[in-house]
DRENTORKOL-3810 file (N, C-alpha, C; in nm, 4 decimals):
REM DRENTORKOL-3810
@n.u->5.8293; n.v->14.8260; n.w->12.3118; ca.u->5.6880; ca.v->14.8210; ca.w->12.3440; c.u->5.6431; c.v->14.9597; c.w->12.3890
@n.u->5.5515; n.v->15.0370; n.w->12.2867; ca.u->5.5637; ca.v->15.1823; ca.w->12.3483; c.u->5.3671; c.v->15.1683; c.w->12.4046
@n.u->5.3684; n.v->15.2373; n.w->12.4396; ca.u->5.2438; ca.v->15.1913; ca.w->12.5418; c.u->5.1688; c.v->15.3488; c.w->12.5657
@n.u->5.0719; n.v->15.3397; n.w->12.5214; ca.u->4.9579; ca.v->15.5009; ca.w->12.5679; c.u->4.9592; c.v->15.5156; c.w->12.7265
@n.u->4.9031; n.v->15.5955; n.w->12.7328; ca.u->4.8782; ca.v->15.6540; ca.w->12.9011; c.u->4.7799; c.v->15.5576; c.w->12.9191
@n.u->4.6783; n.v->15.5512; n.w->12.8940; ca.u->4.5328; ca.v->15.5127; ca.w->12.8559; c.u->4.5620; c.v->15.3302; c.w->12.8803
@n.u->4.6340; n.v->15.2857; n.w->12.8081; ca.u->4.7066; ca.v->15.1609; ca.w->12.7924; c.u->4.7420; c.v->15.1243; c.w->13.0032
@n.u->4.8767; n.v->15.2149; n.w->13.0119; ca.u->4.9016; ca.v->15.1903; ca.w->13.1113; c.u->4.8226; c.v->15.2248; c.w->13.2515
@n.u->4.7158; n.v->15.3255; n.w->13.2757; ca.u->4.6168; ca.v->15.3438; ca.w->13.3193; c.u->4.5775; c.v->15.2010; c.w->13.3465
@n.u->4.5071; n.v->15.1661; n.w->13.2135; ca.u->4.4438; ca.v->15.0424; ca.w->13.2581; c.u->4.4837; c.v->14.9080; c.w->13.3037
@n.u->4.6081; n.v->14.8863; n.w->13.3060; ca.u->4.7157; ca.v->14.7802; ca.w->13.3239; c.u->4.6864; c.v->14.8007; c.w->13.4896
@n.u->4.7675; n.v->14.9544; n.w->13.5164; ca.u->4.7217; ca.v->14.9449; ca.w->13.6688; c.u->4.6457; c.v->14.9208; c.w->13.7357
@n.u->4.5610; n.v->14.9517; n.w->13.6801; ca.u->4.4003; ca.v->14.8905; ca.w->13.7550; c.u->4.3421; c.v->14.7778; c.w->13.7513
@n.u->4.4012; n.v->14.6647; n.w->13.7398; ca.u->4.3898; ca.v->14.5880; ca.w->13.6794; c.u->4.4787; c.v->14.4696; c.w->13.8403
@n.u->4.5545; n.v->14.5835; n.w->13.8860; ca.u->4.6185; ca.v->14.5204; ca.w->14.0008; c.u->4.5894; c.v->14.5782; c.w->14.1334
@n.u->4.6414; n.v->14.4904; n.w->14.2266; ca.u->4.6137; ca.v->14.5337; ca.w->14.3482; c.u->4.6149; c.v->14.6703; c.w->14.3896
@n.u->4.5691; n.v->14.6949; n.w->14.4979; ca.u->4.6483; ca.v->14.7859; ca.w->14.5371; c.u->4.7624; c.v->14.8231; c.w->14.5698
@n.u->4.7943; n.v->14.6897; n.w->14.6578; ca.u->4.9709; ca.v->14.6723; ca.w->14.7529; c.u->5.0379; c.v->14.7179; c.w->14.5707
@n.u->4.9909; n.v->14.6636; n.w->14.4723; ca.u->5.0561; ca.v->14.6411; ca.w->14.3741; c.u->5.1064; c.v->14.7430; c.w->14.3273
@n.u->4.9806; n.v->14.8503; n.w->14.3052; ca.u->4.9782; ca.v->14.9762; ca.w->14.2461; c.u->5.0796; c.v->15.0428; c.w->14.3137
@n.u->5.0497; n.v->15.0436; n.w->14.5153; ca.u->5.1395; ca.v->15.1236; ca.w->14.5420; c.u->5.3161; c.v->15.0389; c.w->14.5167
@n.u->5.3813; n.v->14.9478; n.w->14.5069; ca.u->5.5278; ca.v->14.9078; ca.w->14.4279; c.u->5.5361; c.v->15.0285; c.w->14.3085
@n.u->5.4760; n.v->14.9471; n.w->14.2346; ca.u->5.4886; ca.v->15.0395; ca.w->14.0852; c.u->5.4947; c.v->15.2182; c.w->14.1236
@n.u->5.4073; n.v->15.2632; n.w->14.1711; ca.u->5.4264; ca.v->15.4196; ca.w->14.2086; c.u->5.5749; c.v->15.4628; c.w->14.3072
@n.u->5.5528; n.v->15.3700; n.w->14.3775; ca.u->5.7093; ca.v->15.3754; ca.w->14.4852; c.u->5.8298; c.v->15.3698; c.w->14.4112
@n.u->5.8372; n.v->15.2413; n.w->14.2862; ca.u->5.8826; ca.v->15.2646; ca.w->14.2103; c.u->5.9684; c.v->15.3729; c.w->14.0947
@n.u->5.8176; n.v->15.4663; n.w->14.0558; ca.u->5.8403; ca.v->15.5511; ca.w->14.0316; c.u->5.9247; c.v->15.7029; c.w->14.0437
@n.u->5.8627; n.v->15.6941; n.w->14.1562; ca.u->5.8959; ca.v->15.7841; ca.w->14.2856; c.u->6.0328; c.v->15.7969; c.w->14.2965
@n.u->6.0745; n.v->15.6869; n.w->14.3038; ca.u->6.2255; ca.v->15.6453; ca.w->14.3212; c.u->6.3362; c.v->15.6717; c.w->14.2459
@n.u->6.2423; n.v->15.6157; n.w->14.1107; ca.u->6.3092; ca.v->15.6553; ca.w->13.9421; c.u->6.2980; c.v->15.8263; c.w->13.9343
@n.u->6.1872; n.v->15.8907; n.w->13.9482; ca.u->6.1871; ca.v->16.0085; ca.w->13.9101; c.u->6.2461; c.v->16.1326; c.w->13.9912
@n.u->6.3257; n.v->16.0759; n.w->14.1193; ca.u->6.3692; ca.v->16.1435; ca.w->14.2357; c.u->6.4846; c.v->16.2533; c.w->14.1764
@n.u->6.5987; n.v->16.1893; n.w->14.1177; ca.u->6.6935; ca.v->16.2874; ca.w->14.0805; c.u->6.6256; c.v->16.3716; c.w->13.9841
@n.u->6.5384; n.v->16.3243; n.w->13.9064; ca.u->6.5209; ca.v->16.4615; ca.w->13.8224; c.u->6.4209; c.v->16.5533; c.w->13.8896
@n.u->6.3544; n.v->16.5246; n.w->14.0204; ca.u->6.2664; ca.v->16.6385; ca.w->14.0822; c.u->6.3695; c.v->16.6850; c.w->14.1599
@n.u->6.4636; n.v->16.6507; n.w->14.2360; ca.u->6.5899; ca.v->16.7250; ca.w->14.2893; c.u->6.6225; c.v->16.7938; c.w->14.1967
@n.u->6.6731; n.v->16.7770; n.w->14.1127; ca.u->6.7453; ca.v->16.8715; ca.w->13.9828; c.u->6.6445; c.v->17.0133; c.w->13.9359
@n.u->6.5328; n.v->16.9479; n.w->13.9285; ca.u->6.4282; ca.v->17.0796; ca.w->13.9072; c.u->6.4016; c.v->17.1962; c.w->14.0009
@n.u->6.3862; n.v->17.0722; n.w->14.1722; ca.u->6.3744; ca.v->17.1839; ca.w->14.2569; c.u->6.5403; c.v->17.3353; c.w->14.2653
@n.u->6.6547; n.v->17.2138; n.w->14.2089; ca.u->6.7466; ca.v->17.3372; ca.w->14.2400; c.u->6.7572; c.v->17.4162; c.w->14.1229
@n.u->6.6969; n.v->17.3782; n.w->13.9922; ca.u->6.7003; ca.v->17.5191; ca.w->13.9490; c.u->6.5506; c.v->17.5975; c.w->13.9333
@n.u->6.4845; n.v->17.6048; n.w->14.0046; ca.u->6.3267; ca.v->17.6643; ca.w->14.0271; c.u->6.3669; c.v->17.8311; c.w->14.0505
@n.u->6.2889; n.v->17.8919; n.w->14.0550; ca.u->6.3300; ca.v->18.0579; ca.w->14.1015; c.u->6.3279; c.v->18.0284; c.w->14.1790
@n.u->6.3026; n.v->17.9654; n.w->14.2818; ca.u->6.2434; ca.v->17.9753; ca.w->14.4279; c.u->6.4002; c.v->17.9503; c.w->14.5219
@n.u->6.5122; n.v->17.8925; n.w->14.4363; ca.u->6.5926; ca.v->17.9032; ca.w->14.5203; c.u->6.6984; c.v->18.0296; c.w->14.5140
@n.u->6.6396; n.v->18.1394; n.w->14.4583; ca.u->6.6729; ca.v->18.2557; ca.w->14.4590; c.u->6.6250; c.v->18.3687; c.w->14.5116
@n.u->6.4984; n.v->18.3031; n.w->14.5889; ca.u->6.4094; ca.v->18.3789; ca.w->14.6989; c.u->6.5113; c.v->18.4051; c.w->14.8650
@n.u->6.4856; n.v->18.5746; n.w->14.8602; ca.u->6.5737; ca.v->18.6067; ca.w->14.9799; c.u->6.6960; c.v->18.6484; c.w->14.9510
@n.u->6.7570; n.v->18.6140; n.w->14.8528; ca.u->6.9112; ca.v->18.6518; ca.w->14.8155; c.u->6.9431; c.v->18.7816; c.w->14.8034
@n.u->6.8773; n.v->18.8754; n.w->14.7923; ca.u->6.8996; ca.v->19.0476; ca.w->14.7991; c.u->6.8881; c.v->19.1020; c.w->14.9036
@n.u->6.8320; n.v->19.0217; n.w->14.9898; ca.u->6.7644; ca.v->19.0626; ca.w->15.1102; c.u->6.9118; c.v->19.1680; c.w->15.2121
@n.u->7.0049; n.v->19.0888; n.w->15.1965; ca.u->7.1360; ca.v->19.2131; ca.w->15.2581; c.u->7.1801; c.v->19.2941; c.w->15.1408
@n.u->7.1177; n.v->19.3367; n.w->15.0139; ca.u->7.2038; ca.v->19.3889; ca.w->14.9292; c.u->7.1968; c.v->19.5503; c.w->14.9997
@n.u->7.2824; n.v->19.6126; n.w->14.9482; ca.u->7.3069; ca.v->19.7437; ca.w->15.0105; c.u->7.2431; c.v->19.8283; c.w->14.9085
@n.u->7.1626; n.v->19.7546; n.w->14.8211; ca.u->7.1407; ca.v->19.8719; ca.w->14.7672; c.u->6.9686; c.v->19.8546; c.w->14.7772
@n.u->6.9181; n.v->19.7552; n.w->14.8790; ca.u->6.7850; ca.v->19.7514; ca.w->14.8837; c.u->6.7309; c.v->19.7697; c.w->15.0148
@n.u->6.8549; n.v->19.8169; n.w->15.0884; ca.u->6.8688; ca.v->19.8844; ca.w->15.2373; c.u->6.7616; c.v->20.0447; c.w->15.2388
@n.u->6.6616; n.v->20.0787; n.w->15.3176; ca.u->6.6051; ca.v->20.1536; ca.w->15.3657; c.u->6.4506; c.v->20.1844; c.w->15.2890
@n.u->6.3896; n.v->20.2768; n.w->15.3070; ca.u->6.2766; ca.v->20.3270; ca.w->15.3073; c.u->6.2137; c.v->20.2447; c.w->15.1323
@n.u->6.1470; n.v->20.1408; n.w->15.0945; ca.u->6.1299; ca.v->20.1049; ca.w->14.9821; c.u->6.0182; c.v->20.2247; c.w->14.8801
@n.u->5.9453; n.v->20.3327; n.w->14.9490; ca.u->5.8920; ca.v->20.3938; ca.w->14.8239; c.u->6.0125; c.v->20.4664; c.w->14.7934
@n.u->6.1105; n.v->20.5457; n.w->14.9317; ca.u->6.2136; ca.v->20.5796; ca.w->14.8406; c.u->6.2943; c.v->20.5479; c.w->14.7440
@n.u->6.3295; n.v->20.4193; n.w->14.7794; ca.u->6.3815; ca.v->20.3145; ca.w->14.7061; c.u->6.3564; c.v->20.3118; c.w->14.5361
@n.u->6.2062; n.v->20.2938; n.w->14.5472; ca.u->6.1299; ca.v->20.3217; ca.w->14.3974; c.u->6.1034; c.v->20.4547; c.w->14.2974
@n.u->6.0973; n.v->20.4962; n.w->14.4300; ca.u->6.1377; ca.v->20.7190; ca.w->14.3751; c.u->6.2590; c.v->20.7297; c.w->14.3004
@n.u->6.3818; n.v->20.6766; n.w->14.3386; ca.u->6.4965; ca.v->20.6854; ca.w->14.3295; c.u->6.5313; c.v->20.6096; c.w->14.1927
@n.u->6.4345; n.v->20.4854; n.w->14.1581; ca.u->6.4795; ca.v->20.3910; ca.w->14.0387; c.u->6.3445; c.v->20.5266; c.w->13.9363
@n.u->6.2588; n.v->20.5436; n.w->13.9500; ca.u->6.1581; ca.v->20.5613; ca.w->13.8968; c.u->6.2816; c.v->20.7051; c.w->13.8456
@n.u->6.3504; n.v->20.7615; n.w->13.9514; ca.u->6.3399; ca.v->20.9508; ca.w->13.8399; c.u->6.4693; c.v->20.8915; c.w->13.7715
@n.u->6.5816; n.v->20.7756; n.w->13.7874; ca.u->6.6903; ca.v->20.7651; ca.w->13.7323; c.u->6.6209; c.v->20.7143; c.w->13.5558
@n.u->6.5067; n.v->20.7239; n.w->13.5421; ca.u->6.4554; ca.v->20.7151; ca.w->13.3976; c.u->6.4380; c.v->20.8301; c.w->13.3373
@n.u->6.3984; n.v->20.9164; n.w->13.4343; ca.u->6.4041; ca.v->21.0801; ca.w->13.3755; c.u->6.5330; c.v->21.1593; c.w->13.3151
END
């Protein structure tokens, strides 16, 4: 039974509220491991990780002087 958005849209509405919220809780529930899974591979869990590198230690325009003339 494959069913439109549009389809199921209107099914929901069609029920309570208490109802609506099951079915979404539902959801929620079902779709949990795969929003865990997304959040751990997001960039965001790679935010901060250089932060002790030794090579991003001190003065940052120098920093950029230093990458900028190693092109020269």
């Amino acid at each position: 039974m494959n069913l439109s958005v549009q389809e199921i849209d209107n099914q929901l509405l069609m029920l309570s509220e208490q109802e609506q919220l099951k079915v979404l809780n539902l959801l929620k529930n079902r779709l949990q491991p795969f929003i865990l899974k997304e959040e751990q591979n997001s960039f965001a869990t790679f935010g901060g990780i250089l932060k002790d590198s030794p090579n991003f230690n001190g003065d940052p325009v120098e920093i950029q002087r230093r990458m900028r003339d190693e092109w020269n």
